[in-house]
C-alpha positions in Angstrom: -84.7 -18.0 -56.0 -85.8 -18.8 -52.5 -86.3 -22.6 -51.4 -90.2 -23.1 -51.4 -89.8 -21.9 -55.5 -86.6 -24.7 -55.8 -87.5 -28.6 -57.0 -87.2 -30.9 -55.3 -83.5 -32.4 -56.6 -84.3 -35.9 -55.0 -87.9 -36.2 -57.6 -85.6 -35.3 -60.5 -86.3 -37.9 -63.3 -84.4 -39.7 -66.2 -86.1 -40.4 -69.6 -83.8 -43.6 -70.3 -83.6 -44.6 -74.0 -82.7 -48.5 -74.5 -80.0 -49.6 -77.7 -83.7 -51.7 -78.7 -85.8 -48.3 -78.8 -87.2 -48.8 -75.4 -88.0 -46.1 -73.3 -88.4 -46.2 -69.6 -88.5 -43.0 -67.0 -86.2 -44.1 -63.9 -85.7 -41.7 -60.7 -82.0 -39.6 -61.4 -80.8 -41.6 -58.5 -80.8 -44.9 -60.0 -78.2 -43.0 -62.9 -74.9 -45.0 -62.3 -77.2 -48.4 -62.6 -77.4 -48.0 -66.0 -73.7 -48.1 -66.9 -71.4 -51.2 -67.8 -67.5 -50.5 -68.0 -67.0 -49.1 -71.9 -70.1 -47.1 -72.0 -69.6 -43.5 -73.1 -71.9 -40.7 -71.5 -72.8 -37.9 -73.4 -74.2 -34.8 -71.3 -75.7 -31.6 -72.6 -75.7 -29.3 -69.5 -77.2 -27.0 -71.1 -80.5 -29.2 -71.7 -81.2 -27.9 -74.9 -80.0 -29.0 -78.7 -78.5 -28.1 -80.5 -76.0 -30.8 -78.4 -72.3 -31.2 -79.8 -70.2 -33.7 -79.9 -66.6 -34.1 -80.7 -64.3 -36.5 -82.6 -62.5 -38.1 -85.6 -63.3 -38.5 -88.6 -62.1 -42.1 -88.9 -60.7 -42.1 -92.9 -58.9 -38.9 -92.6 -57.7 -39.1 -88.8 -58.7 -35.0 -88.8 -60.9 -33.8 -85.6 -64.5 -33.1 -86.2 -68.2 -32.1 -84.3 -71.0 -33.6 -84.9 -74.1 -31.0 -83.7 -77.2 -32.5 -83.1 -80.1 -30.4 -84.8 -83.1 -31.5 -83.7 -85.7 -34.9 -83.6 -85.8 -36.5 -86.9 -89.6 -37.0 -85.9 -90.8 -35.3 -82.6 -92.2 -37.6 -80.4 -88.7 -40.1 -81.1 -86.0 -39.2 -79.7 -83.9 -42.2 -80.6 -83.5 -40.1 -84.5 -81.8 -36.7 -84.8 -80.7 -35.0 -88.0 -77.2 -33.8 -87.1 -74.6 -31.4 -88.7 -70.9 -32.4 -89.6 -68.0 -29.8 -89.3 -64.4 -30.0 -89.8 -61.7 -28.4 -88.7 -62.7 -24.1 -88.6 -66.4 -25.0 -88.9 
């Protein structure tokens, strides 16, 4: 791809999404200002769902993923119906 077809990285947005629902769009460079020490950061480089995301299943201590599907309702995306799978899917 040659440069003029490129975008601009520094106009690259965020679509921030608040614990309280609110929703806010903040240039990509203001990124680390939204962290506090503890946060966790969950990146889909691919930029599409489904997104996955690993852990444990806290009563069993066993590993599991937790996939998310898709907007529980389209125009929120603070709701996602998500899949569970254990260990071998």
């Amino acid at each position: 791809m040659d440069d003029c077809r490129r975008p601009d990285r520094r106009s690259a947005r965020l679509f921030v999404v608040e614990a309280d629902g609110t929703m806010r769009d903040r240039p990509r460079a203001g990124l680390a200002t939204l962290f506090n020490p503890g946060d966790l950061v969950v990146a889909n480089d691919a930029a599409t769902l489904p997104a996955s995301l690993h852990g444990t299943h806290v009563p069993s201590g066993e590993a599991i993923e937790i996939r998310l599907a898709g907007w529980q309702s389209f125009p929120d995306p603070t709701r996602f119906l998500a899949i569970a799978f254990g260990a071998g899917d």
